[in-house]
C-alpha positions as CSV (number, residue, x, y, z in Angstrom):
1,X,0.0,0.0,0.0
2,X,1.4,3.3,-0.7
3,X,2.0,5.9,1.9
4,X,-0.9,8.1,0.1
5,X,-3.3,5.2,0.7
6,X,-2.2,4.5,4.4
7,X,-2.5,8.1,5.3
8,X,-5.3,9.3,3.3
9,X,-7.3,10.1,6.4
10,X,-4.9,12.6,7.0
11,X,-6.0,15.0,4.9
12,X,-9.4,15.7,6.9
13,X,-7.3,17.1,10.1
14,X,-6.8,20.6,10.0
15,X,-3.7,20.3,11.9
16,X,-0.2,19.9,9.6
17,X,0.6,16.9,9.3
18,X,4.1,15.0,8.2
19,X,4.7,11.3,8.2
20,X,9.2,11.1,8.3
21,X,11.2,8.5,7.5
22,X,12.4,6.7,10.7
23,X,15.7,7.2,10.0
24,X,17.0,9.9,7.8
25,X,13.8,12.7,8.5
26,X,12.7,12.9,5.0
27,X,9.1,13.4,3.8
28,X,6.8,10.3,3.1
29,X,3.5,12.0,3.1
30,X,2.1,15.4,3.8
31,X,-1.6,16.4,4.4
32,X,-3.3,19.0,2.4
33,X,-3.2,21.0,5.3
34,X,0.6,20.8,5.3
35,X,0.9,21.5,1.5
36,X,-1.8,24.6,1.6
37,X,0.2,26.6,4.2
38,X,3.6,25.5,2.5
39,X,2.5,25.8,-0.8
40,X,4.2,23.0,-1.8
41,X,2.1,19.7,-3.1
42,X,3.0,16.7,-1.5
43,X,4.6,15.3,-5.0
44,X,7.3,18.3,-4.4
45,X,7.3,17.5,-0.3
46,X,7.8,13.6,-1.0
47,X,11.9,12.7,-0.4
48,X,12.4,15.8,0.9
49,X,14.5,16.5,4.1
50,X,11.8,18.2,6.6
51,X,14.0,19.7,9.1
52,X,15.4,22.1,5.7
53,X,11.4,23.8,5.4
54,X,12.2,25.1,9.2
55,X,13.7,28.4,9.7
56,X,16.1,26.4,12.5
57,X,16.5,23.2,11.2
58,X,19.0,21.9,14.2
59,X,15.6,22.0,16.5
60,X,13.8,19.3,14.5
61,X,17.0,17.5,13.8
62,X,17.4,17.4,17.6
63,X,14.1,15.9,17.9
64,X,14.3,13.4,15.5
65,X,17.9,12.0,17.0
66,X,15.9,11.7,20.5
67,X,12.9,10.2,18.7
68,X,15.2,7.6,16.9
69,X,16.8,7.0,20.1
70,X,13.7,6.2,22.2
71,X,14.7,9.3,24.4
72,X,10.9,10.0,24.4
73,X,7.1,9.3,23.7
74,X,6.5,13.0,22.1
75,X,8.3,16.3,21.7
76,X,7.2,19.3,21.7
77,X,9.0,23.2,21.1
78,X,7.6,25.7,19.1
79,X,9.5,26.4,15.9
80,X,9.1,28.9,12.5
81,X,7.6,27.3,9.3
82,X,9.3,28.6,6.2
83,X,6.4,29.1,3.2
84,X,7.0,29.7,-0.9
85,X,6.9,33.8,-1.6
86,X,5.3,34.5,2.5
87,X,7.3,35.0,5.4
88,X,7.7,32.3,7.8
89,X,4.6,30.9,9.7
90,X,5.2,30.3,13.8
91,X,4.3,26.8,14.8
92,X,3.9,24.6,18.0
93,X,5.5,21.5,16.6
94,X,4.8,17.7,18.1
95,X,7.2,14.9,17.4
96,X,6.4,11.2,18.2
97,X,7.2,7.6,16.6
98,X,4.8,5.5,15.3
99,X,5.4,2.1,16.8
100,X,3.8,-0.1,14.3
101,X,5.9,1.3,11.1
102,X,9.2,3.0,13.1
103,X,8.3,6.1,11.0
104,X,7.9,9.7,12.6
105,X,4.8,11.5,12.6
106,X,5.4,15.3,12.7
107,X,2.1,17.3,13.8
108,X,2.3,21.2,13.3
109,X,-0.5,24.0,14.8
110,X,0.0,27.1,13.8
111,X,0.3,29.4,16.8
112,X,-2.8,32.1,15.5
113,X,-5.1,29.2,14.2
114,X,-4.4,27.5,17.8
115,X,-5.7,30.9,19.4
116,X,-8.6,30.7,17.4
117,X,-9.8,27.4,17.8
118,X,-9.2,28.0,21.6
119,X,-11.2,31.1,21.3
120,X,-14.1,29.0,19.6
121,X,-14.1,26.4,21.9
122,X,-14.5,29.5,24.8
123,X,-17.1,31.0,23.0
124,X,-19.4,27.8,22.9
125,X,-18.8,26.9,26.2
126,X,-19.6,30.6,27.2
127,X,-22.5,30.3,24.9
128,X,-23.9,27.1,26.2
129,X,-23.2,28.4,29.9
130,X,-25.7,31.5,28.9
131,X,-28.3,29.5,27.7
132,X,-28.7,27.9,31.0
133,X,-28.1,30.9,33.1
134,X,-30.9,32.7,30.5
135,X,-33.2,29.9,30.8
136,X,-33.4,29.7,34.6
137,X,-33.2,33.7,35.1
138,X,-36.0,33.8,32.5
139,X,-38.6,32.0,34.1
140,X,-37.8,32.8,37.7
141,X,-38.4,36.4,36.4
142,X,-41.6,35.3,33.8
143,X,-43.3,33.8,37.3
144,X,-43.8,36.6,39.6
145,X,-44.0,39.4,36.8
146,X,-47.8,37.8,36.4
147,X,-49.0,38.5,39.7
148,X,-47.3,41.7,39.8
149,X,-49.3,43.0,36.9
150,X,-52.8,41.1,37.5
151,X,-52.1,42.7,41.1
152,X,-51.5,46.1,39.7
153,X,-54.6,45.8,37.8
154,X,-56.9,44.7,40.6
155,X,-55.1,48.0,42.6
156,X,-56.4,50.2,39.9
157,X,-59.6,49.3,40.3
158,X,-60.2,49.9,43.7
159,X,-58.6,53.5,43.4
160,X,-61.3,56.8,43.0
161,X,-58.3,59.0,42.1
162,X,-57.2,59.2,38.4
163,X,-54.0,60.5,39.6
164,X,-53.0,57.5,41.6
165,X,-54.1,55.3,38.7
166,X,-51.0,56.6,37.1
167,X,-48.6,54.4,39.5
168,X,-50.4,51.7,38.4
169,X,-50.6,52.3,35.0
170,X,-46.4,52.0,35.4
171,X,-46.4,49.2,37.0
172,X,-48.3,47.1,34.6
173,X,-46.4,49.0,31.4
174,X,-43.0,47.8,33.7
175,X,-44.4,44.7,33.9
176,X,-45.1,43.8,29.8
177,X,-41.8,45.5,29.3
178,X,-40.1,42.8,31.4
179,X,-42.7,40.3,30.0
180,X,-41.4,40.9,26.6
181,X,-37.9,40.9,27.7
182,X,-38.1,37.8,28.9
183,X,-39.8,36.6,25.8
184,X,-37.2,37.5,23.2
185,X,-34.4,36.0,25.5
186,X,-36.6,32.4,25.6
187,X,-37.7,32.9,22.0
188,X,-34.2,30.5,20.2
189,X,-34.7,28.2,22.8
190,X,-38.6,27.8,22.3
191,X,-38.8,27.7,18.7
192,X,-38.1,24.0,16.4
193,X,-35.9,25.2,13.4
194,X,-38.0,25.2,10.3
195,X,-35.2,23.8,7.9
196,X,-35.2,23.9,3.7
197,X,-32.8,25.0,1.2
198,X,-31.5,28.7,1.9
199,X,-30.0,31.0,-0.6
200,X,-27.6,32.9,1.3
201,X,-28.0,35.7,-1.4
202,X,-31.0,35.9,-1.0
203,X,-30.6,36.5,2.9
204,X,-28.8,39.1,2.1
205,X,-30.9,40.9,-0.5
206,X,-33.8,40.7,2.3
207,X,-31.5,41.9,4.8
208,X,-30.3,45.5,2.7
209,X,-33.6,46.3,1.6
210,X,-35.0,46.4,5.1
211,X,-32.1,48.4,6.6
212,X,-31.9,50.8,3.9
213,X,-35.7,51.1,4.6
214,X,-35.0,52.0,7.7
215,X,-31.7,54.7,6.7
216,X,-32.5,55.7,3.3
217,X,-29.9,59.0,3.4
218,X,-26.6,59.0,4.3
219,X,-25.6,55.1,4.1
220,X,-24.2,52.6,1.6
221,X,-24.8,48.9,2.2
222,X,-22.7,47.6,-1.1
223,X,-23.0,43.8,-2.2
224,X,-19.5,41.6,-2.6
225,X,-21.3,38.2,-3.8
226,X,-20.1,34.9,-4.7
227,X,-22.3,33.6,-6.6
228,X,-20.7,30.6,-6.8
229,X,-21.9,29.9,-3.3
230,X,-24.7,26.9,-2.9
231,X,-27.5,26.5,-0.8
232,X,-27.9,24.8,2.1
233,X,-29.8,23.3,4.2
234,X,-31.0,25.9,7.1
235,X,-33.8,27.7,9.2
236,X,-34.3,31.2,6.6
237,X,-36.0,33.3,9.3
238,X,-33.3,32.5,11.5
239,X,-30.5,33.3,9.2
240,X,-32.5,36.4,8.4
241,X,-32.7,38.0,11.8
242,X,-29.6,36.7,12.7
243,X,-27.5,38.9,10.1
244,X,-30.3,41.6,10.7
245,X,-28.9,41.7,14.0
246,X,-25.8,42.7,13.1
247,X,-26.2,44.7,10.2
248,X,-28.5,47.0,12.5
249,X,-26.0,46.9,15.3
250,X,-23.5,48.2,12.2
251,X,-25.9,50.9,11.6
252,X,-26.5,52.3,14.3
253,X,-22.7,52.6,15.6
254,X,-22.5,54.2,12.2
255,X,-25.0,57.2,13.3
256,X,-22.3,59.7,13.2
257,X,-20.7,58.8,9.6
258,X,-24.5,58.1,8.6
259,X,-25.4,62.1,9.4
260,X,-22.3,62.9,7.7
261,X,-23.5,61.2,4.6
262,X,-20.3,58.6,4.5
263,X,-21.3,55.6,6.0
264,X,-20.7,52.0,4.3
265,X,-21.6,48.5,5.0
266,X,-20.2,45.8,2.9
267,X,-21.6,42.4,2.9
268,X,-19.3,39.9,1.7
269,X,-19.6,36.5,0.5
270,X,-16.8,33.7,0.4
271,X,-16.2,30.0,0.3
272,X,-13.8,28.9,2.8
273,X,-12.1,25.6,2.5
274,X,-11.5,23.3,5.5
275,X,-13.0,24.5,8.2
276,X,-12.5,23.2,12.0
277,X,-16.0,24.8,14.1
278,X,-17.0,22.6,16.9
279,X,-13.9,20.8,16.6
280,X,-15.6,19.3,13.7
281,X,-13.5,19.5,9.8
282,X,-15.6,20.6,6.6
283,X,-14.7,20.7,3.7
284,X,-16.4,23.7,2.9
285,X,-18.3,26.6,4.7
286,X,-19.9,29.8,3.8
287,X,-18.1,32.9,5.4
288,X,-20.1,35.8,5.4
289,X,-18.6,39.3,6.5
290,X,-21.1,41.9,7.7
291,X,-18.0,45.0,7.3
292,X,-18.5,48.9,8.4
293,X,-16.6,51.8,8.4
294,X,-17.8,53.2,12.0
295,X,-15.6,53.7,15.5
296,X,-15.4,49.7,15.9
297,X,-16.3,47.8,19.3
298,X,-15.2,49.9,22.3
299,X,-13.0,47.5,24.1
300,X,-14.3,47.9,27.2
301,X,-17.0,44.8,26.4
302,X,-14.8,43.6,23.1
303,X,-14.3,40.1,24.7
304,X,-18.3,40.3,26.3
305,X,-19.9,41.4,23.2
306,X,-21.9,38.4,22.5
307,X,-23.2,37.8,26.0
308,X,-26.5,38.8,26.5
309,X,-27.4,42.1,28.4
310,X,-24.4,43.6,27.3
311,X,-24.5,46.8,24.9
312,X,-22.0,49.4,23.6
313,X,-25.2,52.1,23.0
314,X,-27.0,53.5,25.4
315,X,-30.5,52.5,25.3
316,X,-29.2,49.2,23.8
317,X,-30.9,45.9,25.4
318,X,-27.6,43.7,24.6
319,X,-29.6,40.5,23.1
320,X,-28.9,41.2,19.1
321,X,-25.7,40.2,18.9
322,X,-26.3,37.1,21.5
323,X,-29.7,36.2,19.4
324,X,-27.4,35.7,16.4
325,X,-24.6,33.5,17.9
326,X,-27.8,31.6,19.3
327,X,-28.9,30.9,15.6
328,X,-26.0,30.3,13.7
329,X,-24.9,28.1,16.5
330,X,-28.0,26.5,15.7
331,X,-26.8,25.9,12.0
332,X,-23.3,24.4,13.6
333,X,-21.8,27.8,12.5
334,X,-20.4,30.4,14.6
335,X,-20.1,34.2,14.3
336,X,-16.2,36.3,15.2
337,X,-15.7,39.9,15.2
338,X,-12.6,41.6,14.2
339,X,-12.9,45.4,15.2
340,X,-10.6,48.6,15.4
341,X,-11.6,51.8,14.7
342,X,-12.4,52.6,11.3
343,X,-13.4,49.0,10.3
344,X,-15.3,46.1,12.5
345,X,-15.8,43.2,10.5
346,X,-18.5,40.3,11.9
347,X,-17.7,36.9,10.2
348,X,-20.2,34.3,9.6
349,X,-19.4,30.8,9.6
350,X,-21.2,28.3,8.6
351,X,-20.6,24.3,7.1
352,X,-21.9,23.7,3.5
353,X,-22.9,20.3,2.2
C-alpha cells in the first residue's frame, strides 16, 4: 500500500501533518493541510529532508535524534515554518514515533489558528453556559411578573383618584416590558428550526432592503457576492434575523458617519475551505462578512460582546448580537468579530454540504 493510501485520512485534520522516514527525517507523506500553508504539493514535499522547510532546522534535527533513540514518547517546542513567496509561519510542533511502522509522525499547529480554535471552543462553552443561566433567570423572572401585573390591575380598580391610577398604569407597562424581555431571551430556545434550502443571497438581498428602509440618506450597504456559493440546508428566518442583528448593530454605531452622509456596509460572500468549528473539519463553509466603516467595538465589552445584556449604546438591550450567535450556532456555525476603529468586521461561519 502506498504511503498516500495508508495516510489518506490525514488529509481531513486541520492540523499539519508529516509522516518522516524513521531514519533519515525525510518526507513520506504530507496532508493537504501541510501543502496549503507551505505551498508545496505533497509530489514536491515527498523525499524531501523536513527539518530544511524550518527556519532552525537543528531544532527538528534534535528531535528526531531523540525520537530515533527512544529518548521519548513525544516532543514538543515551538518552531518557524518557512512558506513559498510568505514570510515564515510560527508553529507549535509535536514529534512522536509510530510504533507499528518506526516512521515519525510530525504534527504542526500554527500558533494564531491555535488561538482561534481555543477562542471558539470559549465562545461555545460561554455560549452554552448563557443558555442555561438565560433559561433559569428567564422563568424565575416570567413567574412573579404575572401576579405583579394582575395585582397592579386589581389596585387600579379599587382607586377613586385618576392620579394614583397613574402608578399603576407604570407598574403594569414595567411589567409587559419585562414580559417581553423575557420573551425574546426564551424565543431560540422555544422555537423548532423550520429547515429547507436557503439561498444565502437571498438573505442578504432581504437583509439590505430592510435596513436601507430604515436609513434611506446617508448610508451605503454595497454587495460583494459569490455567486458561486450553494445552498444549504437551514432555518431562513433565522438566518434572516440573525444577520439583521448585526447589520443594524452596524448601523446604528455608524449614526455619526451616517449624518455625515459617508457611511458604508459591505456584505461579503466567500467560500472557505477546511474549516475546523465545533472541533468538527468541513470541507467547505460559507463565510459571510457583515464590514463597516464606524468607530469599531469599544474595548471595554470587546471580549463580552456576545453575552446577552451587554451593549455598547446607550439604550441598547444587549440580546442582538447574543440572538445571532444563538442561531448560527443553531446551524453548527459560529459568528467572530474583528474590530478597530475605522473597520469592524463580523464573520459568519457556517458548514456547507
Amino acid at each position: 500500500m502506498t504511503s498516500a493510501a495508508r495516510f489518506a485520512a490525514l488529509d481531513w485534520l486541520s492540523t499539519l501533518v508529516a509522516v518522516l522516514d524513521g531514519t533519515g527525517g525525510t518526507v513520506r507523506f504530507a496532508n493537504a493541510a501541510l501543502e496549503n500553508a507551505l505551498g508545496l504539493s505533497r509530489r514536491t514535499l515527498g523525499g524531501a529532508d523536513f527539518s530544511q522547510l524550518f527556519a532552525e532546522p537543528a531544532l527538528l534535527q534534535s528531535a528526531l535524534a531523540g525520537a530515533r533513540g527512544a529518548e521519548f514518547a513525544a516532543m514538543r517546542f515551538e518552531a518557524s515554518l518557512r512558506r513559498l513567496g510568505q514570510e515564515p509561519m510560527p508553529v507549535h510542533v509535536q514529534v512522536s514515533v509510530l510504533e507499528a511502522s518506526g516512521e515519525i509522525l510530525a504534527e504542526l499547529w500554527p500558533l494564531q489558528q491555535q488561538v482561534r480554535q481555543d477562542r471558539e471552543e470559549r465562545l461555545r462553552e460561554q455560549a452554552h453556559a448563557q443558555k442555561e443561566l438565560v433559561r433559569n433567570l428567564a422563568h424565575e423572572i416570567k413567574n412573579p411578573l404575572g401576579g405583579i401585573r394582575g395585582a397592579a390591575q386589581l389596585l387600579q380598580m379599587e382607586l377613586a383618584s385618576p392620579e394614583l391610577a397613574e402608578y399603576t398604569q407604570v407598574i403594569v407597562h414595567e411589567a409587559d416590558r419585562l414580559q417581553s424581555l423575557v420573551d425574546r431571551l426564551l424565543a431560540p430556545h422555544r422555537q423548532a428550526q423550520r429547515v429547507g434550502d436557503v439561498n444565502i443571497h437571498e438573505v442578504c438581498e432581504r437583509v439590505r432592503s430592510l435596513v436601507l428602509l430604515e436609513y434611506p440618506q446617508g448610508l451605503r450597504v454595497q454587495r460583494d457576492y459569490d455567486t458561486s456559493i450553494p445552498e444549504f440546508r437551514g432555518d431562513r428566518e433565522q438566518l434572516i434575523q440573525a444577520l439583521l442583528n448585526i447589520v443594524q448593530n452596524a448601523a446604528q454605531a455608524l449614526s455619526g458617519r451616517i449624518a455625515a452622509g459617508d457611511a458604508e456596509i459591505v456584505l461579503r460572500t466567500r467560500v472557505a475551505r477546511q474549516v475546523t468549528l465545533g472541533r468538527q473539519r468541513y470541507r467547505l463553509a460559507l463565510e459571510l462578512h457583515v464590514i463597516d466603516n464606524g468607530p469599531g467595538v469599544p474595548a471595554a465589552i470587546a471580549d463580552r460582546i456576545f453575552y446577552p445584556l451587554v451593549s455598547g449604546r446607550d439604550g441598547g438591550s444587549g440580546l442582538g448580537l447574543t440572538l445571532a450567535q444563538t442561531f448560527v450556532q443553531q446551524h453548527h456555525g459560529l459568528i467572530e468579530c474583528d474590530s478597530q476603529p475605522g473597520r469592524t468586521d463580523f464573520r459568519i461561519l457556517i458548514p456547507l454540504p
